[in-house]
N, C-alpha and C positions, 0 to 999 in steps of 0.2 A: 726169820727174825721176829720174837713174840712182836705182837702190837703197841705195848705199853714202852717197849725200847724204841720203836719206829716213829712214835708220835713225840718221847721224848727228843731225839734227832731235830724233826722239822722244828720243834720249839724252838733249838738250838738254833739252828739252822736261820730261819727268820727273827733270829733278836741280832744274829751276828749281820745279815744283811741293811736290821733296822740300823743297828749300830754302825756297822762302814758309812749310811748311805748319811748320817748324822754327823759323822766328824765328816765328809766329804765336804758338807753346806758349812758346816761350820770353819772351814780352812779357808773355804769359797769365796765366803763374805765375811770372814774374817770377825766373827761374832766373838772374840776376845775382845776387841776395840768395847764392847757393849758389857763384858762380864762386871757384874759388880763384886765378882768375889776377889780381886786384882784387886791387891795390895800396895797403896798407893804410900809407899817409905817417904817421908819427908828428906830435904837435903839437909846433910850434915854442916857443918861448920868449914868440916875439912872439902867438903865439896862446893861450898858457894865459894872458898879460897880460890878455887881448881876456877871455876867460874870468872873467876874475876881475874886471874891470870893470861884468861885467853878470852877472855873479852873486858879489856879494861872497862867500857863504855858503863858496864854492870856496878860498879861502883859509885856511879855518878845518877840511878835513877833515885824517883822519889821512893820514901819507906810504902807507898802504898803501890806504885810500878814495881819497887822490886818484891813487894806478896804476890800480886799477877804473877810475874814473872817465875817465880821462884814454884806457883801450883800449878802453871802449863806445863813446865819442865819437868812436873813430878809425872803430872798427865800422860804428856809425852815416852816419858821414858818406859813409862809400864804399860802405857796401852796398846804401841805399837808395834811388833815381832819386830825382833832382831834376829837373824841369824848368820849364825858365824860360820866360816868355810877355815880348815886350816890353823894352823897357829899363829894365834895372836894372844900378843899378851891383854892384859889392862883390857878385859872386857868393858865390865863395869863401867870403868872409866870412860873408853870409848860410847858406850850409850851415853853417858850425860854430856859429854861433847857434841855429840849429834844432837840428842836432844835439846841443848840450849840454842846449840846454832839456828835449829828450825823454830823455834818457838822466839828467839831475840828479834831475827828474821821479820816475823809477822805478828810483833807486840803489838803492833795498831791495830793489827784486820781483828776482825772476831772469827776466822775460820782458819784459825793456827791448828787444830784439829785434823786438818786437811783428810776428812773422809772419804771426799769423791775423788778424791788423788792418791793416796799415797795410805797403803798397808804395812808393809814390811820392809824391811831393810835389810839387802845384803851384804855383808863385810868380809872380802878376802882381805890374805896378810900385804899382798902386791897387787899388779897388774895381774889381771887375768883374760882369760878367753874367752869371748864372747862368742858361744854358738849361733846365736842370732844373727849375729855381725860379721862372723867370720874372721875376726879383727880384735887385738886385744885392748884392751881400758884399762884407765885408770879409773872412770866412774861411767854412770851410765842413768838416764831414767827412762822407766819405761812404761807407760801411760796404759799400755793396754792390761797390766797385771799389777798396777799400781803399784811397782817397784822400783825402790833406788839401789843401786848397786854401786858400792866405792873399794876402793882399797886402802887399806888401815894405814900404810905409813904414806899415803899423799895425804889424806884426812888430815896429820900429824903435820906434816913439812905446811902445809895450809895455815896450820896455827904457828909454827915456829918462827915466821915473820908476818906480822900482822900489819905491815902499812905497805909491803909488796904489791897487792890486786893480785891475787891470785889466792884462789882459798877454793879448792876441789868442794868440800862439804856444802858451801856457800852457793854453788855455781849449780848444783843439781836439787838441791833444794830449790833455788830458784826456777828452773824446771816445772819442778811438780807446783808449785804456787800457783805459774801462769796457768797451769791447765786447773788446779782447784777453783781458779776467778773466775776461767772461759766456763766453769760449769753452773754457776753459782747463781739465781737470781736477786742476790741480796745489792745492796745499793752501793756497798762497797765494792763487790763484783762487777755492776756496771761502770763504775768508777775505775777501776783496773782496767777495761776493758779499753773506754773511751782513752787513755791515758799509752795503752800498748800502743794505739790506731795510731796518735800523735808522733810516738817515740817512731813509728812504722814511716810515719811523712817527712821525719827529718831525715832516718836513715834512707829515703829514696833522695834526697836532695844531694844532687853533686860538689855543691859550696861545703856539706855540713863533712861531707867523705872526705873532704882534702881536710879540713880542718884535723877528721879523726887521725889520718893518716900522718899529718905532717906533724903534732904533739907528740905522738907517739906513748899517749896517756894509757888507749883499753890497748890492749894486747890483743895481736891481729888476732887471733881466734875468732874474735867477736866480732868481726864484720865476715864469718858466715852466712848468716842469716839475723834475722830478728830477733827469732829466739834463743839464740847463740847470744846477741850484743844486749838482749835483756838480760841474761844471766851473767854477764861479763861485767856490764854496767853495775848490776846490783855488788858482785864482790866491792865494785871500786867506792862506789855509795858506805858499805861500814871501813872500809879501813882507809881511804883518804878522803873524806870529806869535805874537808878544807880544798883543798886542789880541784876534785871537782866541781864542788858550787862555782870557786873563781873562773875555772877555765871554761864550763859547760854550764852555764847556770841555768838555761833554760831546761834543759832536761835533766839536771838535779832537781829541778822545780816539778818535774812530771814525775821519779820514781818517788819524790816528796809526798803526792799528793795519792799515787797509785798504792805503797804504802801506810801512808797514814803518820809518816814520821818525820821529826822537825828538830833538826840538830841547831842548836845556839850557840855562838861563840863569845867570849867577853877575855879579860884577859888573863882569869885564871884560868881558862879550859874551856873544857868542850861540855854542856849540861844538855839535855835530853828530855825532851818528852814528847807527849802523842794524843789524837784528839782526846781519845778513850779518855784521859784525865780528866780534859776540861768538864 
């Protein structure tokens, strides 16, 4: 083989190695989150509708909550990996659905971003199999690859009754939060933390378990564990509010303070805000 063709080879040869070894890192830690060439689309008119269909509550913040609101969710939806498995319609759509839910979620904290949590996002059409698990899902988080995994028509049945306490999208996102607080040394993070411990003392009290049990308010799911009845809780926190402060007020008063959000009642409705305003 002349020389001038053997050395052109190795050129080859070590840019293609440079190269794999560069999108490797880059998949790794997810250095899109950081790209600034991500084109951040504004929402449409037809999509803050879409918005406000499935979460009434959007309607009701102030003009300057819903600008937050409205540049997390663009944040969100482009910085994050989606990937989709399978046929499903309504991609699109489906991202800004997720996207709001997580970013509505954690309008008070300042680490709606959720870095140290949460990369990408997998979306099968149904339940799928979990090789990990051996067992199939409807959703799933998974802390160690900073992955949420759902299925596109529980996501969907989630929002099609919104005052049920049940909202799959809601309930894994809530997942990944707890573990973005447990990592977090910001004051809000301690505040989440001190706030889990609490929620952690009532659910060991045998008085507060008959209580849960005998309303029949969370849905047994939630007294798995802790981190089960935080994420159970929190669905129940955006779609019955009312119900929960009356029946459970002490620990609406905790995921009150853990998020950062402070529902008001009067008698035309339900109005909304959060410290961040003040």
């Amino acid at each position: 083989m002349p020389m001038h063709l053997w050395e052109f080879l190795k050129i080859v040869a070590i840019l293609y190695i440079i190269g794999h070894t560069l999108y490797l890192i880059y998949y790794a830690i997810d250095l899109y989150q950081f790209n600034p060439f991500v084109r951040l689309q504004p929402l449409s008119l037809e999509e803050e509708q879409y918005i406000i269909n499935n979460f009434p509550i959007y309607k009701e913040f102030s003009p300057e909550l819903k600008a937050r609101c409205n540049e997390r969710i663009i944040w969100f939806r482009s910085k994050k990996h989606f990937i989709f498995y399978g046929n499903i319609k309504d991609k699109q759509q489906l991202k800004l659905l997720l996207s709001a839910t997580a970013v509505i979620m954690t309008l008070g904290l300042r680490q709606f971003r959720m870095m140290r949590s949460l990369n990408r996002i997998i979306i099968y059409p149904s339940q799928y199999y979990s090789r990990m698990n051996k067992r199939h899902h409807l959703g799933e988080y998974n802390p160690r690859f900073k992955t949420l995994i759902l299925s596109a028509d529980h996501v969907r049945t989630g929002f099609a009754h919104l005052t049920d306490n049940r909202n799959l999208a809601m309930h894994e996102f809530a997942h990944a939060l707890s573990f973005e607080m447990n990592k977090t040394s910001s004051w809000q993070g301690r505040k989440f933390r001190v706030g889990l411990r609490r929620i952690k003392k009532l659910f060991a009290q045998e008085d507060f378990l008959v209580k849960l049990a005998a309303s029949q308010y969370f849905r047994e799911y939630g007294l798995t564990n802790i981190q089960e009845f935080f994420s159970v809780a929190v669905e129940n926190y955006f779609e019955t509010p009312s119900i929960f402060r009356n029946d459970f007020p002490v620990l609406f008063e905790e995921l009150h303070g853990m998020l950062n959000m402070e529902f008001e009642y009067n008698k035309g409705g339900r109005t909304f805000r959060t410290s961040l305003e003040n």
